[in-house]
N, C-alpha and C positions, 0 to 999 in steps of 0.2 A: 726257154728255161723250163727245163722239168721237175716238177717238185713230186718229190714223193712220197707217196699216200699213207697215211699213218693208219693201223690197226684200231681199230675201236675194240676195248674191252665192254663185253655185256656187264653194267653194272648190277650187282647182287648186293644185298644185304646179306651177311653172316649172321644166322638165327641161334649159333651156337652159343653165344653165352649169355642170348636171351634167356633159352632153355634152361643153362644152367642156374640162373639168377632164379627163375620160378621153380625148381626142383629144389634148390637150397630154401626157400620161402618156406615150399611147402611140410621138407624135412621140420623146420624151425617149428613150424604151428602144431604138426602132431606128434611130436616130442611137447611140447610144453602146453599144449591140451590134455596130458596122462596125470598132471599136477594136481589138476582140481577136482581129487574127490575129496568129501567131505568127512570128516574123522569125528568122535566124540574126544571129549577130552575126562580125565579124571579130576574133578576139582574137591579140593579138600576146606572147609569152611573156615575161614578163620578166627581164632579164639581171641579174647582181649582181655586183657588186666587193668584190672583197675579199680578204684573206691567205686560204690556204686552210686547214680546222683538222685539225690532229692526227687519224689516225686511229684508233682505241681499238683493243685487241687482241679483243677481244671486242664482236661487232656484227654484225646481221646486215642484208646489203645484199640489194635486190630491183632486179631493171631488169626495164622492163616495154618488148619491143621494141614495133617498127613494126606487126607483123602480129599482135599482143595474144601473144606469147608471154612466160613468165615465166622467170629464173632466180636460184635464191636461194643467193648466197654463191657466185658460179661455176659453179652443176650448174646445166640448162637441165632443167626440168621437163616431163614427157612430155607430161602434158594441161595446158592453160591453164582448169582449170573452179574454183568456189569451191571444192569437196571437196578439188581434190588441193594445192592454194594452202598450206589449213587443214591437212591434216595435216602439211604439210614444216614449217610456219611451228609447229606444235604441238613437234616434233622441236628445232627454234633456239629454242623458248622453254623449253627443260628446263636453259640456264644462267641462267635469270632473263629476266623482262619489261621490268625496269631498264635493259635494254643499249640502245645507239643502234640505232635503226630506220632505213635509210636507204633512199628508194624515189628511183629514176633511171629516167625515163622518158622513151622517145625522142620526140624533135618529132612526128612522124606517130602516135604510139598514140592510140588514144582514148581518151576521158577517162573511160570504165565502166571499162576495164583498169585504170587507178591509182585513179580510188573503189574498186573491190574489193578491191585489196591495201589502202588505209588500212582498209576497213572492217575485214576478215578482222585485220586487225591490231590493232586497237582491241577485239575481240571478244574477242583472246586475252589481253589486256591490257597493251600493251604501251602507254609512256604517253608515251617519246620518240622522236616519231615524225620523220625531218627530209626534206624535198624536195630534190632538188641540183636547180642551177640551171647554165645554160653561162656563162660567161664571156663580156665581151662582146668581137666582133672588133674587132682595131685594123684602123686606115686603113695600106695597107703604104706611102701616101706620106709618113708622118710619118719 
């Protein structure tokens, strides 16, 4: 009996739509790596209406000017750094941390100058914390 011999095929892998899978990968990433640049945004403050409320005898108010400088309950504070923030703010916390917290911040501060007074105030424990906001202009033709 003669049997006959069968052809062996060389086995290959086909790297073709390896290739293709990692070409498509890498289209994917740098297309959607062009996404993340970082933009400013224009933010406009928001105004509020309303009665104005009672001011408590005991409270300690922060405005935070134009040029990042601080002052708390009236005194303007020599340095505007977290240190010297923290010890005046350690000083208005020795009637309690209970009291109204009132931070007033002008249109032009930046917005690190009043994160650091909430933080600094939040750290000493102060738990009512409140933002004043301006009023909004009337029209002087009504």
């Amino acid at each position: 009996m003669q049997f006959r011999r069968q052809n062996r095929e060389d086995v290959a892998v086909n790297l073709t739509p390896l290739i293709d899978v990692v070409f498509l990968l890498l289209i994917f990433f740098m297309v959607s790596t062009t996404f993340t640049r970082e933009t400013r945004l224009d933010i406009t403050l928001p105004e509020a209406e309303g009665s104005q409320a009672s001011q408590p005898e005991n409270q300690v108010k922060v405005v935070v000017g134009a040029n990042g400088r601080y002052s708390v309950n009236g005194r303007v504070l020599t340095k505007s750094d977290t240190d010297t923030l923290r010890s005046v703010l350690l000083r208005e916390a020795e009637q309690g941390t209970d009291i109204p917290f009132t931070i007033t911040a002008d249109a032009q501060a930046s917005h690190q100058s009043v994160v650091r007074v909430m933080d600094v105030a939040g750290r000493i424990g102060f738990t009512n914390i409140n933002i004043t906001t301006r009023a909004p202009e009337q029209d002087s033709q009504s």
